[in-house]
N, C-alpha and C positions, 0 to 999 in steps of 0.2 A: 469395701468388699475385696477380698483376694479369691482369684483363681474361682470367680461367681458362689465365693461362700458367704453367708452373710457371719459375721465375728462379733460376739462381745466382750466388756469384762466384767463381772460382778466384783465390786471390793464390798466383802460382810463388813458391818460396823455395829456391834450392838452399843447401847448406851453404859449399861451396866458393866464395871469392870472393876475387880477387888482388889490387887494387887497390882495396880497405876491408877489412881480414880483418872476416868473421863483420858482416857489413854488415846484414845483415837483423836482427840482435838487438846490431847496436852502439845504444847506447843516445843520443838525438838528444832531446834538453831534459830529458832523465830519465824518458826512453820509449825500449822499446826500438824500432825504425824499422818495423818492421811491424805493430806496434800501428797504428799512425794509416790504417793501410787498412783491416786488420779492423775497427775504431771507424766507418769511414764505409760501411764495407758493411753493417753491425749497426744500425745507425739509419740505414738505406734503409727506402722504405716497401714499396719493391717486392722487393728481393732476400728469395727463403725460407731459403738457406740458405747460410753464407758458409764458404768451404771452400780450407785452406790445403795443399797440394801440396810437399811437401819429401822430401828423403833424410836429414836432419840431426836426430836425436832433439833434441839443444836447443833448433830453430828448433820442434819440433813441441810438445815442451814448454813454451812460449810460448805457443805460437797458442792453445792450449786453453787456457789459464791466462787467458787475453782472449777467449775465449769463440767462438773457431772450431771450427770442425771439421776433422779432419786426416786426407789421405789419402796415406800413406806414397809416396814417390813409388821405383821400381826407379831400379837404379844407373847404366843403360844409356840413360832418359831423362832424368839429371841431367849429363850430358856437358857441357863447354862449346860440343861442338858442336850439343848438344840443340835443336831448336825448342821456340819455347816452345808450339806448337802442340800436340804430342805431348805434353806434361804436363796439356794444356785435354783430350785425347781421354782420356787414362788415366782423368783425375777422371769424367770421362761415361759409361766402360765400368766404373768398379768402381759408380757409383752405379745404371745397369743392373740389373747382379748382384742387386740388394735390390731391386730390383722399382720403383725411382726412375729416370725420364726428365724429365731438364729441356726445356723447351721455346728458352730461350735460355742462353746463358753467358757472364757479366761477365768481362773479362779485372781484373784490376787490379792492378798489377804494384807492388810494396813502396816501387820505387825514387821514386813520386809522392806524397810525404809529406803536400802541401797542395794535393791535390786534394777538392775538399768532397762534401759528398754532396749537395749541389742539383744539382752537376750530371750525376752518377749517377743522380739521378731524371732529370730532363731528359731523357737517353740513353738511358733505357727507353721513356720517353712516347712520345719521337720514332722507334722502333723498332717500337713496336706501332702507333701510329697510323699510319706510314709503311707498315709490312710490306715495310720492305726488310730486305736478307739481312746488312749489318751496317754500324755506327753505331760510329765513333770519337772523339776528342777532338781539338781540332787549336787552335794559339795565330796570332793574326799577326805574322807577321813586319815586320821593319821597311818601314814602307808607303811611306816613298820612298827608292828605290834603283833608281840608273845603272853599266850594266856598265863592264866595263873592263877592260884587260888589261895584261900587264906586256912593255916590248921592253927587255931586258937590267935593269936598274937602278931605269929610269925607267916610274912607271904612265898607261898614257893611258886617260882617261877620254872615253868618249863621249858627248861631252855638243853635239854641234853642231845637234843638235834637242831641246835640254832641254826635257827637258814639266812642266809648272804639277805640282804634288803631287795636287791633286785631280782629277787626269784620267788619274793612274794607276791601277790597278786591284790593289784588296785583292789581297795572300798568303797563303796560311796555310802550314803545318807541320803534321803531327802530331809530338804532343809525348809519345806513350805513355803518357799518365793514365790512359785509357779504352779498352775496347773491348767491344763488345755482339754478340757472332753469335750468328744462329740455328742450334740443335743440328745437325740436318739440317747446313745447308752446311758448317760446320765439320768434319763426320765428311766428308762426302761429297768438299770439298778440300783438307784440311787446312791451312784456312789460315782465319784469322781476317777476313781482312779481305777483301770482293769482290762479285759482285753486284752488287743494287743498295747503293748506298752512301750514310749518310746523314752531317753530323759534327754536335757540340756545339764550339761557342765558349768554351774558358777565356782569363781571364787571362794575361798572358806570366809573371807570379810564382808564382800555383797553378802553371805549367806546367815548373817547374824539375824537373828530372829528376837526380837522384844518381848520377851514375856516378865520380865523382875526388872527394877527399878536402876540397877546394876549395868544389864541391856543399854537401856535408855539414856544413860549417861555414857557409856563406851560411845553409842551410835554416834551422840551430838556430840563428842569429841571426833570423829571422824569426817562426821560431814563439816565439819569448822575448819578440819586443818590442824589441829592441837594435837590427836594422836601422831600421826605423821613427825611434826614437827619435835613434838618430846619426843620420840624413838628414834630419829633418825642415823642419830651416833652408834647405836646401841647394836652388837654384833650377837 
């Protein structure tokens, strides 16, 4: 508990995945992949109780085995049309039931391998000191960039008032590492994200997201030490 909030984190995991089969317990440096979010929700200083949402007894049999907690998730909110929103309200109404009300709810989704837990702290801090209604994660994007468009073939770029690089103005992205709402809003609009809004600044590398099989090999070259080491010369 921080500052008499009660904190959780939901990691969605459904069973079903097309393009990684069994992505969440494919095993990524000799871990299975949702280990590394349960590992950074577990040594948070702030999260009380870190809680894994699945339909898939092997993905469940994992989680606990790594030391979460598992709330069977119904078959109707593992849909691929499912929000993920609706798996974050299930875990809140069975915790309910037992007489347990979180006061916020950590989104953190499997597919963010190398996301750390400084900045999960960070994202709470900045959430209760702010008292806004929800805190995401967001990377920047490439800071200098000129539109353009394409006439048949050929791309014209607009560049007849090219501006200096530092007198263009930061981007950012959310990059889906994070997400921090307060209970309330989240039942009341089912959605995570809204309000007032606050974000946390990762890395553009923590900010790699798994979704193609391409992903998945970049990440577990990085958490080995392999990308690192073959780039390092390289200017």
């Amino acid at each position: 508990m921080y500052k008499n909030k009660k904190i959780i984190s939901v990691i969605p995991a459904r069973g079903g995945s097309k393009r990684i089969p069994n992505k969440n317990i494919k095993l990524l440096a000799g871990k299975p992949l949702i280990v590394y979010s349960i590992e950074k929700s577990l040594s948070s200083k702030y999260i009380d109780r870190t809680i894994v949402s699945t339909d898939n007894k092997e993905i469940a049999k994992t989680a606990k085995e790594y030391g979460a907690e598992v709330i069977m998730r119904p078959r109707e909110l593992a849909k691929d049309t499912s929000a993920t929103e609706s798996a974050m309200i299930h875990v809140v109404k069975e915790l309910e039931k037992e007489g347990y009300r979180p006061d916020y709810v950590i989104l953190l989704q499997p597919t963010s391998p190398l996301r750390k837990t400084d900045i999960i702290d960070e994202g709470v801090k900045l959430a209760l000191k702010s008292n806004v209604d929800s805190v995401l994660s967001v990377c920047e994007i490439q800071h200098y960039y000129l539109s353009g468009h394409f006439e048949g073939e050929d791309y014209k770029l607009e560049y007849t008032k090219r501006p200096f690089s530092h007198e263009m103005p930061k981007k950012y992205r959310e990059n889906g590492a994070l997400f921090i709402t307060k209970k309330d809003f989240l039942i009341k609009n089912k959605n995570r994200i809204g309000g007032k809004i606050k974000a946390v600044v990762m890395n553009e590398v923590d900010s790699i997201d798994i979704d193609e099989m391409s992903d998945f090999k970049l990440v577990e070259k990085i958490v080995k030490g392999e990308y690192y080491e073959k780039n390092k010369n390289r200017k």
